[in-house]
Residue frames as qw, qx, qy, qz and C-alpha x, y, z in Angstrom:
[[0.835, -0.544, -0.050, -0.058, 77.19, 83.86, 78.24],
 [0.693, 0.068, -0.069, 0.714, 81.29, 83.28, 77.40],
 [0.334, 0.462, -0.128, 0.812, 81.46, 86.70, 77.22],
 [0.229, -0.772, 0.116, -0.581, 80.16, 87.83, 80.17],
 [0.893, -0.430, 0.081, 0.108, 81.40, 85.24, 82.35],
 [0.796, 0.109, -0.173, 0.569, 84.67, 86.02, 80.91],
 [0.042, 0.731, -0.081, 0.677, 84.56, 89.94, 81.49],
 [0.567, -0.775, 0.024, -0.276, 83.49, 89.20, 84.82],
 [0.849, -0.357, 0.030, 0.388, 86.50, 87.03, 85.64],
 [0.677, 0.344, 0.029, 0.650, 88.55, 89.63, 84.36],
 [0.367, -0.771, -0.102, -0.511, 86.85, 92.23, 86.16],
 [0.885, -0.457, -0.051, -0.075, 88.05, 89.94, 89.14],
 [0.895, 0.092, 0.080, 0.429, 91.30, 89.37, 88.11],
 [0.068, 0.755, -0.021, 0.652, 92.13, 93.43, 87.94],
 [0.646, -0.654, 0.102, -0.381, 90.54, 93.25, 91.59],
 [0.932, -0.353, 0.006, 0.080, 92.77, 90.59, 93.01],
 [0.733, 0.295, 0.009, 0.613, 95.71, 91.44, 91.29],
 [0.083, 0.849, 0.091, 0.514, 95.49, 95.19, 92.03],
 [0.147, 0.269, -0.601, 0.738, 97.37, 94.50, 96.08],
 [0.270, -0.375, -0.743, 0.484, 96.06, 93.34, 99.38],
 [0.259, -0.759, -0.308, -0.511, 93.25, 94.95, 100.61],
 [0.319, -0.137, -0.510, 0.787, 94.78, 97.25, 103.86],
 [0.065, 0.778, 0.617, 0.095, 92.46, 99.55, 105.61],
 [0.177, -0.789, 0.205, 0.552, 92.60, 102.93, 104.84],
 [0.199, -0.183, 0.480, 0.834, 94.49, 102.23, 101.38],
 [0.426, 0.366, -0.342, -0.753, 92.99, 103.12, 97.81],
 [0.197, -0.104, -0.855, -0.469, 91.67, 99.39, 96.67],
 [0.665, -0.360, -0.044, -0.653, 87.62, 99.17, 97.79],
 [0.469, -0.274, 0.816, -0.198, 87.18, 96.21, 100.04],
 [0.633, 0.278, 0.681, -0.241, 84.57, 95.15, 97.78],
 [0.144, 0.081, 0.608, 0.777, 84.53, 94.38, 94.24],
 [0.258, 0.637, 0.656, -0.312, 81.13, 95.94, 93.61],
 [0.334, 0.529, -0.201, -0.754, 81.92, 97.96, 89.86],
 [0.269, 0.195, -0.810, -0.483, 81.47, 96.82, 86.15],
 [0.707, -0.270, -0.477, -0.447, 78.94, 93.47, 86.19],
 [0.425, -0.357, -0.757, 0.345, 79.36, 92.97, 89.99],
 [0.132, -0.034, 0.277, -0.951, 77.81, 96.21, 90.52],
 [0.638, -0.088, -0.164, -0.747, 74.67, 93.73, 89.11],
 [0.881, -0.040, -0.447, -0.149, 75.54, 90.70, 90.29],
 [0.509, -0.620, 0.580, 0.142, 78.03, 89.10, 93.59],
 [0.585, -0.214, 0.751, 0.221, 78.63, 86.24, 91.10],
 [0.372, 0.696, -0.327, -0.520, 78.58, 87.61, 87.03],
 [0.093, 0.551, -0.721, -0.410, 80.74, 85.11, 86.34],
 [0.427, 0.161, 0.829, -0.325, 78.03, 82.24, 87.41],
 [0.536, 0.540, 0.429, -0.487, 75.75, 83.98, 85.34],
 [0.352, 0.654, -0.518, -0.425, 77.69, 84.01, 82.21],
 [0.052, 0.277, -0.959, -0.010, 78.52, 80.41, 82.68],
 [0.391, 0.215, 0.815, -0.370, 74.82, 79.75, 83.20],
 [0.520, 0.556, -0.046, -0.647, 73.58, 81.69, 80.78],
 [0.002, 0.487, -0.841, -0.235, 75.99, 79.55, 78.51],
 [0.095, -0.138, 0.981, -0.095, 74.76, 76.09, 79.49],
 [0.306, 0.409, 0.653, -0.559, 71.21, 76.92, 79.54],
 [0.477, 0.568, -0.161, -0.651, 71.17, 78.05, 76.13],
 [0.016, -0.484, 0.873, 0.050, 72.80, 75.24, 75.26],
 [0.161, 0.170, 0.925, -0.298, 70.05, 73.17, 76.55],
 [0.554, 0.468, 0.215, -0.654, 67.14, 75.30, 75.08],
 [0.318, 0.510, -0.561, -0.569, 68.64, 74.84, 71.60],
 [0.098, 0.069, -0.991, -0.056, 68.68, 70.83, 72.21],
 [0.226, 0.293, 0.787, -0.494, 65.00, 71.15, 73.65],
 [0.531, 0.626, -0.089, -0.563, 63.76, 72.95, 70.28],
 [0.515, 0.242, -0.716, -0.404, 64.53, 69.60, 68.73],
 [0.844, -0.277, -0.061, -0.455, 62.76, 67.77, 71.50],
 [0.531, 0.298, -0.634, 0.478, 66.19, 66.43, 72.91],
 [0.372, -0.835, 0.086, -0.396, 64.41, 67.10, 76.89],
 [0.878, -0.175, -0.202, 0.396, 67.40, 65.16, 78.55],
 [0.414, 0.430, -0.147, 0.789, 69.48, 67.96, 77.93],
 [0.184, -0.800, 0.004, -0.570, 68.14, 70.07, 80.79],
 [0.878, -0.419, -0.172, 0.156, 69.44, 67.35, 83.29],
 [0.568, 0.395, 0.003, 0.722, 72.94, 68.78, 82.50],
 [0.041, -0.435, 0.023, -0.899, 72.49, 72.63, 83.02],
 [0.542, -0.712, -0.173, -0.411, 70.13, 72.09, 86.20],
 [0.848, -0.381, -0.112, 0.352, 72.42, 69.75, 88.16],
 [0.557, 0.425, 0.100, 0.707, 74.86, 72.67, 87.13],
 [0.287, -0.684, -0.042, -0.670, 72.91, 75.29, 88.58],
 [0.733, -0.620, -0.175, -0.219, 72.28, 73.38, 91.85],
 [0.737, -0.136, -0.178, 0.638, 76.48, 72.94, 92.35],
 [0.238, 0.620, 0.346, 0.662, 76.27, 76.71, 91.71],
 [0.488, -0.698, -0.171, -0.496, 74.05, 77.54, 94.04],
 [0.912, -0.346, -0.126, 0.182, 75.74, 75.38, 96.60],
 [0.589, 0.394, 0.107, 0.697, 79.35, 77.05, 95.50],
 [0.268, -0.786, -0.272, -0.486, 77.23, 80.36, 96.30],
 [0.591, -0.786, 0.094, -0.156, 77.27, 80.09, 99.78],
 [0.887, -0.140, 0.039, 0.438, 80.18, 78.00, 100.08],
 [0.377, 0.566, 0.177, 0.711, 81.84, 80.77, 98.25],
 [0.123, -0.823, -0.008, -0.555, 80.57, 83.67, 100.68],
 [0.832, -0.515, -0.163, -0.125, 80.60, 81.76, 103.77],
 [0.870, 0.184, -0.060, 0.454, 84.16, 81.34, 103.22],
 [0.442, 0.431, -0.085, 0.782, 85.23, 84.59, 102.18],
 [0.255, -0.693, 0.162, -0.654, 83.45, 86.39, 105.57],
 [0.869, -0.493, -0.002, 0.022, 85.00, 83.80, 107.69],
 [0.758, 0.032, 0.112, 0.642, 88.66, 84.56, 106.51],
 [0.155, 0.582, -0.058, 0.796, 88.90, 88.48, 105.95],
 [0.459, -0.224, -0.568, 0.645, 90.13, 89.99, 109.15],
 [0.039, -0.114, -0.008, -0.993, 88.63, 93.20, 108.36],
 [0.158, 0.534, 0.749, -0.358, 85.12, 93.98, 110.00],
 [0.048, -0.461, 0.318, 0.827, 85.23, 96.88, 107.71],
 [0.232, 0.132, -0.831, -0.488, 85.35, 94.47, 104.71],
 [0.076, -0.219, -0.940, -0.250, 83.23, 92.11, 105.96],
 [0.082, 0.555, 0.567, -0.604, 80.46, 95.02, 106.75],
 [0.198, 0.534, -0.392, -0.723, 80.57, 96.22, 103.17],
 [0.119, -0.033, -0.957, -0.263, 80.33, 92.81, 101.92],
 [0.041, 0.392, 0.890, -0.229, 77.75, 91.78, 103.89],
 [0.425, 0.542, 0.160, -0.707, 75.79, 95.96, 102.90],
 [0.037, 0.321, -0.787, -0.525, 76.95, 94.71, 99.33],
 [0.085, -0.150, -0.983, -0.067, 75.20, 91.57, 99.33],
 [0.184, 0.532, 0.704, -0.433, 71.96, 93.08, 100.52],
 [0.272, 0.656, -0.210, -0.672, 71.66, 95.44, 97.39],
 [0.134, 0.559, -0.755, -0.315, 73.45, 93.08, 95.18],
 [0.919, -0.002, 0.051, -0.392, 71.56, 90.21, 93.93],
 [0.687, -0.398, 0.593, 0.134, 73.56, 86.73, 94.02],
 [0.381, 0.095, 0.712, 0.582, 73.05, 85.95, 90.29],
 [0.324, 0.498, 0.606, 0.529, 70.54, 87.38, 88.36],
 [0.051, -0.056, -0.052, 0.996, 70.34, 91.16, 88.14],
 [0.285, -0.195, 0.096, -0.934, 66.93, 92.16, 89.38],
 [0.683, -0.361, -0.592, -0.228, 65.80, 89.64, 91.33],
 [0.472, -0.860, 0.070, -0.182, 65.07, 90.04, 94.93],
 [0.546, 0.568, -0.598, 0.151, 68.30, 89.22, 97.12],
 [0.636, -0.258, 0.375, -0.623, 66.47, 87.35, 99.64],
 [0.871, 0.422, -0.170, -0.187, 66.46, 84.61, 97.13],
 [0.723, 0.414, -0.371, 0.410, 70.23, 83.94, 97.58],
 [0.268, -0.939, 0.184, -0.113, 70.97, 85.43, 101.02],
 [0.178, 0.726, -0.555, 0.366, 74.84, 86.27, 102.33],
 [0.799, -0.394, -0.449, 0.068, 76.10, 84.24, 105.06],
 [0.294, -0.886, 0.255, -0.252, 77.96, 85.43, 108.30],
 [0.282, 0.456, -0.795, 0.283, 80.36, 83.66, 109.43],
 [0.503, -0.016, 0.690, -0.520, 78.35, 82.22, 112.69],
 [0.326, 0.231, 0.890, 0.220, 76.01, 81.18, 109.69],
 [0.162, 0.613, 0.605, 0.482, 73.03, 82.66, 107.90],
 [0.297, -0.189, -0.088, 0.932, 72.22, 85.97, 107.51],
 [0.320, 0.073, -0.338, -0.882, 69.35, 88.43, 106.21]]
């Protein structure tokens, strides 16, 4: 889980660093290679994966408190999620960008690679989408 939650933020960190997105230049609008070509939010899933083992390990000594932790986790997550898109296609000026995103996001499950992506949908700026 560390490690893929760290690749992914590094994956990110390449992407952000790499110069403004202009249209027309060379950066993609969308991060969508490496583990966000399976996920929008890799780094979630590393960081869930994490916690969740965490919790199994404590539940295989009959410790079930421990899942209180790692769920309320998930549910800021999830919340985050949208907060998180909702944002970022209410602030990018490009229609471009936020039409890529928004094809992106329909392919592109929100967290777990191969689940539908209905489950998590994108938001528009006006509000919901999909």
């Amino acid at each position: 889980g560390i490690i893929v939650s760290w690749t992914a933020d590094a994956q990110l960190h390449r992407y952000c660093n790499s110069g403004p997105y202009r249209e027309g230049g060379s950066k993609p609008p969308v991060l969508s290679s490496g583990l966000w070509y399976l996920s929008r939010h890799p780094n979630y899933v590393g960081e869930q994966v994490f916690w969740w083992s965490l919790a199994l390990f404590a539940v295989a000594r009959e410790d079930y408190i421990a899942l209180v932790g790692p769920a309320i986790n998930s549910l800021v997550l999830l919340q985050v999620t949208h907060m998180t898109e909702a944002h970022m296609l209410g602030t990018w000026k490009s229609e471009r960008r936020k039409r890529e995103y928004r094809e992106y996001a329909r392919r592109t499950p929100a967290w777990v690679p191969l689940l539908p992506t209905t489950i998590f949908p994108t938001y528009q700026k006006e509000g919901r989408s999909d």
